[in-house]
DOGUNU-738057 format. One record per residue (C-alpha): chain; x, y, z; residue number from 1. Coordinates in nm, 3 decimals. Layout:
REM DOGUNU-738057
+----+---------+---------+---------+-----+
: ch :       u :       v :       w :   i :
+----+---------+---------+---------+-----+
:  A :       X :       Y :       Z : NUM :
...
+----+---------+---------+---------+-----+
REM end
This chain:
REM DOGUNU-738057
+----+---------+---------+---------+-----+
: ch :       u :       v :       w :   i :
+----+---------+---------+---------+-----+
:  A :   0.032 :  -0.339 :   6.936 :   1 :
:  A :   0.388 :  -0.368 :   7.076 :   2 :
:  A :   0.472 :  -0.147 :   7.378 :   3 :
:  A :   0.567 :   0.191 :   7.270 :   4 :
:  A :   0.930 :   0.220 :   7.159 :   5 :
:  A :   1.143 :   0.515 :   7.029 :   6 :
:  A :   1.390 :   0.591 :   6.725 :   7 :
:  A :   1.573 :   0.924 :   6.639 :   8 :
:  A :   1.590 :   1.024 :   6.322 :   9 :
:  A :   1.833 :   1.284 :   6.119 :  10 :
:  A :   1.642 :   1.568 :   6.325 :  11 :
:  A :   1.714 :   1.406 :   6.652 :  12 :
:  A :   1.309 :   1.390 :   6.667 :  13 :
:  A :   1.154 :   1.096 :   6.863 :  14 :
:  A :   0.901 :   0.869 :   6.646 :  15 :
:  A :   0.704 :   0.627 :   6.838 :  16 :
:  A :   0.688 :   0.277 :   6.728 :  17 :
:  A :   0.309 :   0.226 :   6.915 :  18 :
:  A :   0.018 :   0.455 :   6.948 :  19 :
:  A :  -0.119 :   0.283 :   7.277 :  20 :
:  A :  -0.438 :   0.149 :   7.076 :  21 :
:  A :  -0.545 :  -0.178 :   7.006 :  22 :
:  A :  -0.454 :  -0.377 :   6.715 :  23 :
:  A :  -0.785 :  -0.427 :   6.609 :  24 :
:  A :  -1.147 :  -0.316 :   6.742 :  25 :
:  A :  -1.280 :  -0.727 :   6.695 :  26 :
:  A :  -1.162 :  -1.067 :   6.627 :  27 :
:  A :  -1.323 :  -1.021 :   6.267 :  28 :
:  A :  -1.135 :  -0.696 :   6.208 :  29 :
:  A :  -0.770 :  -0.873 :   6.342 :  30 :
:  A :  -0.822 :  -1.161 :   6.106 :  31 :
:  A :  -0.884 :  -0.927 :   5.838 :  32 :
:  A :  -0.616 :  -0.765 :   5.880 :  33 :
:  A :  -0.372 :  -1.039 :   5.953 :  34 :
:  A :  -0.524 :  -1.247 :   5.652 :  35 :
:  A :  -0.504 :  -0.965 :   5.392 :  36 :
:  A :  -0.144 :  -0.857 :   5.434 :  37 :
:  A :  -0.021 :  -1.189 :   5.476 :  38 :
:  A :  -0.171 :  -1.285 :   5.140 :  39 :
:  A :  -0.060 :  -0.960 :   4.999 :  40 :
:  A :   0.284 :  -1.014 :   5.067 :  41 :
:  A :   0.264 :  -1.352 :   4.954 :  42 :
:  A :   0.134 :  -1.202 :   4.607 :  43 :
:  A :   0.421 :  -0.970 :   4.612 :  44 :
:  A :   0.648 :  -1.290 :   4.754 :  45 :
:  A :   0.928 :  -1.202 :   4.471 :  46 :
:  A :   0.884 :  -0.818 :   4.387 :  47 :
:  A :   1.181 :  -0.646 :   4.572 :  48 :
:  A :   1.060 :  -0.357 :   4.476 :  49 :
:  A :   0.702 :  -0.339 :   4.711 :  50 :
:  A :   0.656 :  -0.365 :   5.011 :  51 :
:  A :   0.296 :  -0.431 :   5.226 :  52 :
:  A :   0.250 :  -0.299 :   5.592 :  53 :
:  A :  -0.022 :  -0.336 :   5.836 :  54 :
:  A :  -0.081 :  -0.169 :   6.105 :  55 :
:  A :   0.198 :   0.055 :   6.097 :  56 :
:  A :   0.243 :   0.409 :   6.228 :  57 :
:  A :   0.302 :   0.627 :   5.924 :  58 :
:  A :   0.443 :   0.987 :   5.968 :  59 :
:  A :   0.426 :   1.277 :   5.732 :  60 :
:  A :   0.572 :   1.569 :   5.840 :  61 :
:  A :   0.941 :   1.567 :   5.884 :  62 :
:  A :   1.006 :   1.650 :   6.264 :  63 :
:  A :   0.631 :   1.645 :   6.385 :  64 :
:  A :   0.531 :   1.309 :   6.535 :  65 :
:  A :   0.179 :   1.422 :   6.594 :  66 :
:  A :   0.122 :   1.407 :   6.233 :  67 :
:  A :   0.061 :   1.074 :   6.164 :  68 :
:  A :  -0.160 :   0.822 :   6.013 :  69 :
:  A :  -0.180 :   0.350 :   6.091 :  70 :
:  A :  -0.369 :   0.221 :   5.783 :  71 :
:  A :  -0.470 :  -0.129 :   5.875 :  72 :
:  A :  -0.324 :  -0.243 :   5.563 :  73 :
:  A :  -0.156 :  -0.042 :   5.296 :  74 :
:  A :   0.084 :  -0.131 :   4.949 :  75 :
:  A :   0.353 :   0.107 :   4.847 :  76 :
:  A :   0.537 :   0.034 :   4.492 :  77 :
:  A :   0.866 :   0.126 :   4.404 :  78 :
:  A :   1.043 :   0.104 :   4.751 :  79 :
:  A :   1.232 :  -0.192 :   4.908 :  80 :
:  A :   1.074 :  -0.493 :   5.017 :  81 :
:  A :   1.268 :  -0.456 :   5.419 :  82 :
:  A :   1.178 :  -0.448 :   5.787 :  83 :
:  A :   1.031 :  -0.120 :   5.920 :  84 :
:  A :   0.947 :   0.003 :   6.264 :  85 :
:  A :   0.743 :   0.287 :   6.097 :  86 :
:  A :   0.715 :   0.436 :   5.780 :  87 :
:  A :   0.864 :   0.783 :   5.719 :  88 :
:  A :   0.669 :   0.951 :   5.423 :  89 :
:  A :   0.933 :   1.173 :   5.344 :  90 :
:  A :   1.238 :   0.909 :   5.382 :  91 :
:  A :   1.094 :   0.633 :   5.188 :  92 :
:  A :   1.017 :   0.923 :   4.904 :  93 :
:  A :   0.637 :   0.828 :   4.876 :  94 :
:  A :   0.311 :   0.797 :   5.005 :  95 :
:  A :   0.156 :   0.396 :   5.005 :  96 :
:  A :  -0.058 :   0.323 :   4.655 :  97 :
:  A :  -0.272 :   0.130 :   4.805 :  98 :
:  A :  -0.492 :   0.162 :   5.158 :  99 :
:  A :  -0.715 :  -0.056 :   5.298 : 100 :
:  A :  -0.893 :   0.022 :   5.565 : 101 :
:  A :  -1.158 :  -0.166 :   5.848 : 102 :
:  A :  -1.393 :  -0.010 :   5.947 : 103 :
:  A :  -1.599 :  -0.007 :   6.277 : 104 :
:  A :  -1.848 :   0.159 :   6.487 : 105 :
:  A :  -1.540 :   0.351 :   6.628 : 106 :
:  A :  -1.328 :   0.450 :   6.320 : 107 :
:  A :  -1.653 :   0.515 :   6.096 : 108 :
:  A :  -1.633 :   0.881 :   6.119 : 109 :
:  A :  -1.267 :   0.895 :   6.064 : 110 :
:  A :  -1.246 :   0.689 :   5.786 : 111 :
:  A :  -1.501 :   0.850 :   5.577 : 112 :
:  A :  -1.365 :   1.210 :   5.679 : 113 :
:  A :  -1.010 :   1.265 :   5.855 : 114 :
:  A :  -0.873 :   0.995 :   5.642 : 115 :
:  A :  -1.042 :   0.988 :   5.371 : 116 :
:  A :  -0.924 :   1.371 :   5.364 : 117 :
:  A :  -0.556 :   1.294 :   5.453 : 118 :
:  A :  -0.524 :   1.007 :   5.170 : 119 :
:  A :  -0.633 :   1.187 :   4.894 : 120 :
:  A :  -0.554 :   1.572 :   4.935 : 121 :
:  A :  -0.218 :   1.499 :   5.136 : 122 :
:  A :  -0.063 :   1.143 :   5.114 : 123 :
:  A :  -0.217 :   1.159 :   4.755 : 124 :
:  A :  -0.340 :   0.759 :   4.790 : 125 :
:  A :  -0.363 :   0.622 :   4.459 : 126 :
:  A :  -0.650 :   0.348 :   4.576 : 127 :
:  A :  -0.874 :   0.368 :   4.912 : 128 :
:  A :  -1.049 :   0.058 :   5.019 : 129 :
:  A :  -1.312 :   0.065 :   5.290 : 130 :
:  A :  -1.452 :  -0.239 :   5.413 : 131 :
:  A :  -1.690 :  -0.320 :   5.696 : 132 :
:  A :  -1.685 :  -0.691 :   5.793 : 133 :
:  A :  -1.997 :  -0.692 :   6.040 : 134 :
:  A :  -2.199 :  -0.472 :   5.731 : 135 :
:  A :  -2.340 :  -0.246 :   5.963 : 136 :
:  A :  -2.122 :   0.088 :   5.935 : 137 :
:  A :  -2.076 :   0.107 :   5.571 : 138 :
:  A :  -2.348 :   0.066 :   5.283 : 139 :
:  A :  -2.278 :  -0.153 :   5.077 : 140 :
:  A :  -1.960 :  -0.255 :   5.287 : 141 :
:  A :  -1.739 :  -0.239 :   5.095 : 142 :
:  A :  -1.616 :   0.073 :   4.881 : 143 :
:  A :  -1.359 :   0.160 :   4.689 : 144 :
:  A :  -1.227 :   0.525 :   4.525 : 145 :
:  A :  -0.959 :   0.566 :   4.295 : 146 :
:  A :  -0.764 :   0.932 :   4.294 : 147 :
:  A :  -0.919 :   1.080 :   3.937 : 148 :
:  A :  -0.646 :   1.419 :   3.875 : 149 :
:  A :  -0.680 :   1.523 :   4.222 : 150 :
:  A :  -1.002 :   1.358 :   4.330 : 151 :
:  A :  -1.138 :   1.016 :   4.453 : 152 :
:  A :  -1.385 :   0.874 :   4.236 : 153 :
:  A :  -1.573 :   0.565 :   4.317 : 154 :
:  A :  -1.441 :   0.274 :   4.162 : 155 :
:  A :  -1.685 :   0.102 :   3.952 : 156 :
:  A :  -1.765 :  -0.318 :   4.051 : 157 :
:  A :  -1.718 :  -0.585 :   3.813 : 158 :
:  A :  -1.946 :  -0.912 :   3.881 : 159 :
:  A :  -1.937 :  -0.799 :   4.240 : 160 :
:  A :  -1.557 :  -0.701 :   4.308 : 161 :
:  A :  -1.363 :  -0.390 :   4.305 : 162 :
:  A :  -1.047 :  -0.412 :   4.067 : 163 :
:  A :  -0.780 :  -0.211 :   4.216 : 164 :
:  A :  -0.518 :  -0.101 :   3.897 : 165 :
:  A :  -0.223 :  -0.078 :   4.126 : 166 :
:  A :  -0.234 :  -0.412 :   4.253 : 167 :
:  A :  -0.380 :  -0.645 :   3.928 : 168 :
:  A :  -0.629 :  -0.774 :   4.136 : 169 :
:  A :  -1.009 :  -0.737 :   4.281 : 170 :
:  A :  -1.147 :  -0.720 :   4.581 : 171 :
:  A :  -1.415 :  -0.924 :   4.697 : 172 :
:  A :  -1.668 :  -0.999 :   5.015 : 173 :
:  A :  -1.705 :  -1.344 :   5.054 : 174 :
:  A :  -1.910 :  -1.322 :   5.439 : 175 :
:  A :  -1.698 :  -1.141 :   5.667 : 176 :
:  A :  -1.394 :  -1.144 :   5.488 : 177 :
:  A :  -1.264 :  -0.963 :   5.222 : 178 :
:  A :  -1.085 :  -1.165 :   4.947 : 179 :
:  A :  -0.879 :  -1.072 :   4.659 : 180 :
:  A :  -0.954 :  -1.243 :   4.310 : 181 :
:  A :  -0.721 :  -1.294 :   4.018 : 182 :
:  A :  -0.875 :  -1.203 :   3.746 : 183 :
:  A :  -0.572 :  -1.386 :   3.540 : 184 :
:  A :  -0.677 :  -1.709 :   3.669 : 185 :
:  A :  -1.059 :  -1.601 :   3.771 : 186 :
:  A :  -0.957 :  -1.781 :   4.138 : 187 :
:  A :  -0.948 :  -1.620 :   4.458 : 188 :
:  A :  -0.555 :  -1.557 :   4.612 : 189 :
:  A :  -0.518 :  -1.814 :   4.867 : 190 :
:  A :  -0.548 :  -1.665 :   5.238 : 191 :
:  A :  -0.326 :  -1.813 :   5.497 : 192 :
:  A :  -0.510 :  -2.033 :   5.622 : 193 :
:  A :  -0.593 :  -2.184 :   5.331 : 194 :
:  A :  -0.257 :  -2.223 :   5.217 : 195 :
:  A :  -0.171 :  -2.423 :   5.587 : 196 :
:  A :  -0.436 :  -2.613 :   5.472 : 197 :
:  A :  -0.309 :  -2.667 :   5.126 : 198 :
:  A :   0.034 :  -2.758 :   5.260 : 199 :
:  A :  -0.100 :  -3.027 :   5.528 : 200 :
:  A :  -0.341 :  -3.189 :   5.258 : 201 :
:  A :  -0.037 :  -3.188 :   5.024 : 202 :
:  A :   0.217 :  -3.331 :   5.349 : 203 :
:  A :  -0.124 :  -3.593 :   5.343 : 204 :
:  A :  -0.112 :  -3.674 :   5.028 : 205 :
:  A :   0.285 :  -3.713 :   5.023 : 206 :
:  A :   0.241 :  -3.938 :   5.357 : 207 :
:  A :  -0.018 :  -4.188 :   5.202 : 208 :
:  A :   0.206 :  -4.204 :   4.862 : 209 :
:  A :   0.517 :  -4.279 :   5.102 : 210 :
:  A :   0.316 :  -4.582 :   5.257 : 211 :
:  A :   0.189 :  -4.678 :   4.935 : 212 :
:  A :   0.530 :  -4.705 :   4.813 : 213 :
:  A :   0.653 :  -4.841 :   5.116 : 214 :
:  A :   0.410 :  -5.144 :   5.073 : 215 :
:  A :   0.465 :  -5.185 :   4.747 : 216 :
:  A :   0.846 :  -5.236 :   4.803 : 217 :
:  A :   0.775 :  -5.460 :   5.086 : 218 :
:  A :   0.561 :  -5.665 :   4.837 : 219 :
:  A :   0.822 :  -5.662 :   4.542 : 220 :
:  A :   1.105 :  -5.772 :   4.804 : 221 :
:  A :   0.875 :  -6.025 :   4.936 : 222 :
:  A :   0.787 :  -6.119 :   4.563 : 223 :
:  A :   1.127 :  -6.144 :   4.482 : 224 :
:  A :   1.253 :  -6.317 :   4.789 : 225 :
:  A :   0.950 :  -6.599 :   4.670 : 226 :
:  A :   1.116 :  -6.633 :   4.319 : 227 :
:  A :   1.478 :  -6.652 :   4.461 : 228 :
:  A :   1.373 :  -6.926 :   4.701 : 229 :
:  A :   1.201 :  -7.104 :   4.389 : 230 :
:  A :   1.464 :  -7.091 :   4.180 : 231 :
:  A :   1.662 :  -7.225 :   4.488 : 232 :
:  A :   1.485 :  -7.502 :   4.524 : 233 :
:  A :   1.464 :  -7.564 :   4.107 : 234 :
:  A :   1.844 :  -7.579 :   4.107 : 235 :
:  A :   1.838 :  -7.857 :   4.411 : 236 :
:  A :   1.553 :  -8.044 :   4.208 : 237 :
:  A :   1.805 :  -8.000 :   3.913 : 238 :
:  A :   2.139 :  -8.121 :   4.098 : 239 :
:  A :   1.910 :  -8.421 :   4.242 : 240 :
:  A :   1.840 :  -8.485 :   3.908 : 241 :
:  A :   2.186 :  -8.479 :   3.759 : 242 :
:  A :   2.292 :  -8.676 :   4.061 : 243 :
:  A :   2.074 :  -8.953 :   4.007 : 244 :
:  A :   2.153 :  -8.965 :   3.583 : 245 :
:  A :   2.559 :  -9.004 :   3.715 : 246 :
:  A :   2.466 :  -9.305 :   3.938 : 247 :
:  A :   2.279 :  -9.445 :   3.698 : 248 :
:  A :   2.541 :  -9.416 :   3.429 : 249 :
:  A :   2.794 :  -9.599 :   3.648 : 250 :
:  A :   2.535 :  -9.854 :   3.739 : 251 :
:  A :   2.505 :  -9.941 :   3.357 : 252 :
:  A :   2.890 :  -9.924 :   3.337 : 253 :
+----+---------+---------+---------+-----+
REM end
């Protein structure tokens, strides 16, 4: 994470921007993390109204920065899409709707208890997500609970996924990595880098077009350059011609 930094708020209390621990506990967690936000935000490219966070300290008690919470990644609805150093619970007027959550051999116990705790009896969490990309913390490894008039219920798979109601989509493992599937299309979001390869077969596919058309002009100017040298030469056959009917004509004379 970035080194610590402070802000002062209305209360002239100091809310640090870093918690001194590491982004992520393994390369499979980090690209997790980076990989679902990114394509979350991308989903939410032209909503104004959401915004998506990762990694983000999140405090919850006006003046106490010991109370505080970093989902890996989390979706709040309703509150401008802007750049945040942190996220004040009581400033932006509501808790995220949706957090997602990667778990390890180190975080296990907290995210099953302390925040499992936190999300649903005090941030009031519409949608928890727990996933464990090596599958050896959580069984099965990924679970989902949905707050039920106070309470987190498990939410129920379909074909394999977990459909989260806040966000119109489903969650899926495909290996290590979680994916979310539209169920509007039945095709999985595109993560990012998927989408830089999408854009570089597409920049591909432009290219070879380009020389394609490139070659084919080349031809037609060559093509035409052939028929205006013909027709050059059928116009000096012609004036030959014509030259030779004139002598002739005076010869007869």
């Amino acid at each position: 994470m970035a080194t610590t930094d402070l802000r002062s708020t209305k209360l002239d209390v100091e809310y640090p921007t870093s918690d001194g621990k590491p982004m992520a506990e393994t390369e499979l967690h980090f690209w997790n993390m980076v990989w679902l936000a990114q394509t979350l935000y991308n989903w939410y490219t032209d909503d104004q109204q959401t915004y998506v966070g990762a990694n983000m300290l999140m405090y919850y008690v006006e003046g106490n920065p010991r109370r505080h919470v970093s989902p890996d990644v989390f979706v709040t609805r309703g509150i401008p899409k802007r750049r945040r150093d942190y996220y004040l619970v009581w400033e932006e007027g509501k808790a995220p709707d949706v957090v997602i959550e990667l778990t390890s051999s180190s975080t296990r116990d907290e995210d099953l208890k302390d925040k499992f705790h936190l999300y649903r009896d005090v941030l009031k969490v519409r949608e928890y997500i727990l996933f464990d990309p090596h599958a050896e913390y959580l069984d099965p490894p990924l679970q989902g609970f949905r707050l039920v008039k106070g309470r987190y219920k498990n939410i129920q798979s379909i074909d394999g996924r977990l459909p989260s109601d806040v966000l119109g989509l489903q969650f899926e493992q495909r290996d290590w990595v979680l994916r979310l599937y539209n169920p509007g299309t039945k095709l999985l979001l595109p993560n990012p880098d998927e989408e830089i390869k999408e854009v570089k077969e597409q920049a591909r596919k432009v290219r070879t077009a380009a020389r394609k058309a490139k070659a084919q002009m080349k031809q037609a100017a060559a093509e035409k350059q052939q028929l205006a040298d013909a027709l050059n030469k059928a116009e000096a056959e012609l004036e030959q011609l014509r030259k030779q009917l004139r002598e002739s004509g005076r010869n007869d004379l």
